[in-house]
Chimera marker file (.cmm) of the C-alpha trace (Angstrom):
<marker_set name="trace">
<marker id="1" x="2.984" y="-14.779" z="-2.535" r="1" g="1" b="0" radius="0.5"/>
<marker id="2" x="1.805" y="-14.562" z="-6.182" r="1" g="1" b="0" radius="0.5"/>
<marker id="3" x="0.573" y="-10.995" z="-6.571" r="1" g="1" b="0" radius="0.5"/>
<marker id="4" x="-1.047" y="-8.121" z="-3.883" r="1" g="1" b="0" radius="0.5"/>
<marker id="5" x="-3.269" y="-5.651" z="-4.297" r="1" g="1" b="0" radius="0.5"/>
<marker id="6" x="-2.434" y="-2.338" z="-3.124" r="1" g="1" b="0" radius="0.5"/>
<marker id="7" x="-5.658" y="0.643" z="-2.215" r="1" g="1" b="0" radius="0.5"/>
<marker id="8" x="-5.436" y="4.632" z="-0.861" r="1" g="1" b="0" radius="0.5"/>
<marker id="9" x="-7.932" y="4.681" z="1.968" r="1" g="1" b="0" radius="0.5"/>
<marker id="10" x="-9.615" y="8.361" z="2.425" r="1" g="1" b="0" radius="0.5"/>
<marker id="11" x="-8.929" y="9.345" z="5.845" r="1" g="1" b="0" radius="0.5"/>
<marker id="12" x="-12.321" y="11.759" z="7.277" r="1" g="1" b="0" radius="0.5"/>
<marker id="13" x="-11.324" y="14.597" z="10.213" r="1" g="1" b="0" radius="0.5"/>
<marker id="14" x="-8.351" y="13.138" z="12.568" r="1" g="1" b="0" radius="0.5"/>
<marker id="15" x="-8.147" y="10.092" z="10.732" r="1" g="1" b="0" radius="0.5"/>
<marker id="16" x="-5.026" y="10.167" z="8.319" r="1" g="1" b="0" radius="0.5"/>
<marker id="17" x="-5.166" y="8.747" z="4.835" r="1" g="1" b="0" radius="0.5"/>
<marker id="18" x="-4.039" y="4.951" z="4.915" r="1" g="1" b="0" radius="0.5"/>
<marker id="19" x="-2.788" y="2.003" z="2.801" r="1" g="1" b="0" radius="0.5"/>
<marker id="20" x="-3.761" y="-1.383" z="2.274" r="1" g="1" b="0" radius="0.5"/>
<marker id="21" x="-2.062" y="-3.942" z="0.818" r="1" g="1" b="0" radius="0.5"/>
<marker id="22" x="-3.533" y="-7.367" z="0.363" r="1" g="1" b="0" radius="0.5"/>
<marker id="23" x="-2.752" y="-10.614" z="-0.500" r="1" g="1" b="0" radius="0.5"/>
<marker id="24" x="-4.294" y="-12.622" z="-3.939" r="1" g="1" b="0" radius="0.5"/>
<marker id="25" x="-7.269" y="-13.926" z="-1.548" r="1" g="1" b="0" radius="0.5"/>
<marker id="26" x="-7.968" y="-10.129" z="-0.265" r="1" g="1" b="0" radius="0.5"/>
<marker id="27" x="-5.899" y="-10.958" z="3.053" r="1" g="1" b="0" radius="0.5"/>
<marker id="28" x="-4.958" y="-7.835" z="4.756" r="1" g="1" b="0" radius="0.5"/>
<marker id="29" x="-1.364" y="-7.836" z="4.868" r="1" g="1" b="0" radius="0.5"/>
<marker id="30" x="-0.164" y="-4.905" z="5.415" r="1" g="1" b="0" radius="0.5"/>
<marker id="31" x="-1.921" y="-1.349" z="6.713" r="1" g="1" b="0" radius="0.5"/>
<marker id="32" x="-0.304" y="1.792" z="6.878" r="1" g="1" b="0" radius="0.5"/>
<marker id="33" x="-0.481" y="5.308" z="6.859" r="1" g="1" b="0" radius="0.5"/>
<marker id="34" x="0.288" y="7.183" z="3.633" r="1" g="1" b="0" radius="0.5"/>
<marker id="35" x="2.069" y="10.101" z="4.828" r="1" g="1" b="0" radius="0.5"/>
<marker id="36" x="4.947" y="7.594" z="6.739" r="1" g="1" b="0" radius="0.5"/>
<marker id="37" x="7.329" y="5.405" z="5.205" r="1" g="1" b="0" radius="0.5"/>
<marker id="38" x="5.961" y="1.543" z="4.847" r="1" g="1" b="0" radius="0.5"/>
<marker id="39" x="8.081" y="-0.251" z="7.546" r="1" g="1" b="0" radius="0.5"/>
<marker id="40" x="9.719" y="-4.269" z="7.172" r="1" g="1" b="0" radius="0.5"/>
<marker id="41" x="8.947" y="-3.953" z="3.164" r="1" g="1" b="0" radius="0.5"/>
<marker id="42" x="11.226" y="-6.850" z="2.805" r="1" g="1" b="0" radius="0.5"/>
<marker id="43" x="8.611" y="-9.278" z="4.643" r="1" g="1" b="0" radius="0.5"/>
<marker id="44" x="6.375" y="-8.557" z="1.731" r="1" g="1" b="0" radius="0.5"/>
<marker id="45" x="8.993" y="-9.112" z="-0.873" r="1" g="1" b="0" radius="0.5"/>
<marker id="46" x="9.638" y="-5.256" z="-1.713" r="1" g="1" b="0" radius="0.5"/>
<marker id="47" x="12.623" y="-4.674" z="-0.487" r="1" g="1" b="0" radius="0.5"/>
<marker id="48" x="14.823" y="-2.035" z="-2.601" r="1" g="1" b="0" radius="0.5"/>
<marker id="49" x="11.309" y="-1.162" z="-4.237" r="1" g="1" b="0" radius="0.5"/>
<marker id="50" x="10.424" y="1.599" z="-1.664" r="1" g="1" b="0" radius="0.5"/>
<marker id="51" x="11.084" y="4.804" z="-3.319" r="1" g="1" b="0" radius="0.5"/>
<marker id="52" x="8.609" y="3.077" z="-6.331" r="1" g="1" b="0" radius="0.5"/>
<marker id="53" x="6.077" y="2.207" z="-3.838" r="1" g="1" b="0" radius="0.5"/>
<marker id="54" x="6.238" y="5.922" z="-2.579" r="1" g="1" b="0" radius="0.5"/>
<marker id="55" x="6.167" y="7.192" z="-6.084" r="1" g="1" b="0" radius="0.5"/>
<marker id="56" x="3.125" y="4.867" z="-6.818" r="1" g="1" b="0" radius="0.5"/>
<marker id="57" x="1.329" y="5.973" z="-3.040" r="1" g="1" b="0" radius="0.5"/>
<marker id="58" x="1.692" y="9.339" z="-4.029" r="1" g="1" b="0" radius="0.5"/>
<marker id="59" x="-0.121" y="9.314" z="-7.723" r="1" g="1" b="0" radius="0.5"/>
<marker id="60" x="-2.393" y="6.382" z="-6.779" r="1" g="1" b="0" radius="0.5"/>
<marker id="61" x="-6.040" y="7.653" z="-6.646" r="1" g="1" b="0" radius="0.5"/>
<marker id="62" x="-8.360" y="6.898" z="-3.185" r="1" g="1" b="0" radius="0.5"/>
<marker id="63" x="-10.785" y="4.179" z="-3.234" r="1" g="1" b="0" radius="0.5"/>
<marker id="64" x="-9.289" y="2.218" z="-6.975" r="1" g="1" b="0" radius="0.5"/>
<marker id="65" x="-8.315" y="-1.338" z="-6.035" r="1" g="1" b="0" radius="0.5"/>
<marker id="66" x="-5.213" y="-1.870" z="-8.389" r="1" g="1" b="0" radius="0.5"/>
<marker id="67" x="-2.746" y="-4.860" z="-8.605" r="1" g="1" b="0" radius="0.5"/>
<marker id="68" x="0.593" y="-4.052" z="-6.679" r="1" g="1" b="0" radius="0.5"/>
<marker id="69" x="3.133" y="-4.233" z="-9.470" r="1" g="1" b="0" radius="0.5"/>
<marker id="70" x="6.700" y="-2.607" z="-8.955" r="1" g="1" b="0" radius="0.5"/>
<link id1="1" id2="2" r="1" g="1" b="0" radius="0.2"/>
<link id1="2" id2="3" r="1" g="1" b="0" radius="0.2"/>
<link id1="3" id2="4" r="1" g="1" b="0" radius="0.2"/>
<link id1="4" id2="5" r="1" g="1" b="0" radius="0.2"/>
<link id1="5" id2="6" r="1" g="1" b="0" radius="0.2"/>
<link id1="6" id2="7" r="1" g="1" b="0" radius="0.2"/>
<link id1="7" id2="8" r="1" g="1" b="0" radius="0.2"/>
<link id1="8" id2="9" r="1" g="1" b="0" radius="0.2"/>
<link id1="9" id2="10" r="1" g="1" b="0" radius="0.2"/>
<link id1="10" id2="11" r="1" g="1" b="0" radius="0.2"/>
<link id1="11" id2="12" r="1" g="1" b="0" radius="0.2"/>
<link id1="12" id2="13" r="1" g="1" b="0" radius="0.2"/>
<link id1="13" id2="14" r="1" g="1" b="0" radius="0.2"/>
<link id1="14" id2="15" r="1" g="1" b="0" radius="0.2"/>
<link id1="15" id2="16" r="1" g="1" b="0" radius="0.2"/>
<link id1="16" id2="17" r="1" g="1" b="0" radius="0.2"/>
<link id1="17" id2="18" r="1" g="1" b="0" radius="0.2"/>
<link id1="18" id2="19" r="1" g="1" b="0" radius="0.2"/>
<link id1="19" id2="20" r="1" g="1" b="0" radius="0.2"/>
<link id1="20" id2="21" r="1" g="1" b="0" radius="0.2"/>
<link id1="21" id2="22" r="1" g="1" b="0" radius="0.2"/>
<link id1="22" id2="23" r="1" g="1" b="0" radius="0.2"/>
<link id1="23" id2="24" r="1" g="1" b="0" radius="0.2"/>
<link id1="24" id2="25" r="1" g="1" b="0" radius="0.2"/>
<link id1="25" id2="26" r="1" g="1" b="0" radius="0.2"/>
<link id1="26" id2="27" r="1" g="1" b="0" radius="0.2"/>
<link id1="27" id2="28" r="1" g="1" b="0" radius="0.2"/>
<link id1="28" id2="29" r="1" g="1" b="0" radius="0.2"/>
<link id1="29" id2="30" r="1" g="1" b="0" radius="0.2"/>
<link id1="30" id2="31" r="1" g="1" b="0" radius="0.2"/>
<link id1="31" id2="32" r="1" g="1" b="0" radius="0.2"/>
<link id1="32" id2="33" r="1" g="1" b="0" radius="0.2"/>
<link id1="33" id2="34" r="1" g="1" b="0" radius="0.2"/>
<link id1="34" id2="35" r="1" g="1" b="0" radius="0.2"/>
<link id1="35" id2="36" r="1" g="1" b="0" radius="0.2"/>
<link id1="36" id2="37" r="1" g="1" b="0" radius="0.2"/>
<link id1="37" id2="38" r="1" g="1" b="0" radius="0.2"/>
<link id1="38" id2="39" r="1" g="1" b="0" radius="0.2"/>
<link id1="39" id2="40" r="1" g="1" b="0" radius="0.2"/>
<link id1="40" id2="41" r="1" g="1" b="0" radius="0.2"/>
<link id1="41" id2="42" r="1" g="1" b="0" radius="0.2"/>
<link id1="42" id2="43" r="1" g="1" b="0" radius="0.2"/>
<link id1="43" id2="44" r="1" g="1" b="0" radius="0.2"/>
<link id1="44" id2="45" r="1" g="1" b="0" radius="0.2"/>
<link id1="45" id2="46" r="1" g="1" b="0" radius="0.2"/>
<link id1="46" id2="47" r="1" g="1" b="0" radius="0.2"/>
<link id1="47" id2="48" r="1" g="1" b="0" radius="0.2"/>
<link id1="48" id2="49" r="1" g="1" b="0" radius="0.2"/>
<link id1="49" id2="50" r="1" g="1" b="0" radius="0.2"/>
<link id1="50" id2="51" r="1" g="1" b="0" radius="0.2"/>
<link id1="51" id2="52" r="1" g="1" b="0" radius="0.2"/>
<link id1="52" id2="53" r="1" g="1" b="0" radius="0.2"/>
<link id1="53" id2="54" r="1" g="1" b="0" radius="0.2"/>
<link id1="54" id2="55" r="1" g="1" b="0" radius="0.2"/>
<link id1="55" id2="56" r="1" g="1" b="0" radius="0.2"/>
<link id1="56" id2="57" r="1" g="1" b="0" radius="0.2"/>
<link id1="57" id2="58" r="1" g="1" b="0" radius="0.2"/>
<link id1="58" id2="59" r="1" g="1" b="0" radius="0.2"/>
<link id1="59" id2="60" r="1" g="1" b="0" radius="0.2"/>
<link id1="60" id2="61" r="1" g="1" b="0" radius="0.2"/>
<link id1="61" id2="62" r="1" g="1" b="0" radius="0.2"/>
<link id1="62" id2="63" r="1" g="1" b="0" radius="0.2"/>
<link id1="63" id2="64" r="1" g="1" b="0" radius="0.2"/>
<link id1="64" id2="65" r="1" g="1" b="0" radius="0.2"/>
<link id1="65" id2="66" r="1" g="1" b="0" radius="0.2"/>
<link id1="66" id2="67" r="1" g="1" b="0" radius="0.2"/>
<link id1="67" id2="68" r="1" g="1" b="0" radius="0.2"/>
<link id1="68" id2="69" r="1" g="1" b="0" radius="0.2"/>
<link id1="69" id2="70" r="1" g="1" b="0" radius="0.2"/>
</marker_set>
């Protein structure tokens, strides 16, 4: 995989807050919620990169698609 994209999806009522990550052609490849720990980072390549993906989850704004670079 070249590069992903990485976006903080505004959760409405019940529905929690959630991350997508997706793939240089927009692919959805991974879909998570933002208050839980991502789980099998290392089958996107981010292994030992989870507390900076945590950091960047926390500070990264809802709704701005942004590259994923860690």
């Amino acid at each position: 995989m070249n590069f992903m994209y990485i976006i903080k999806v505004k959760g409405k009522a019940k529905i929690p807050d959630y991350i997508q990550i997706r793939d240089e052609n927009f692919v959805l490849v991974a879909y998570f919620r933002a208050d839980r720990p991502m789980k099998n980072v290392e089958k996107f390549g981010l292994e030992g990169k989870e507390e900076a993906l945590e950091a960047l989850i926390r500070d990264l704004p809802f709704g701005k698609l942004q590259k994923l670079e860690l």
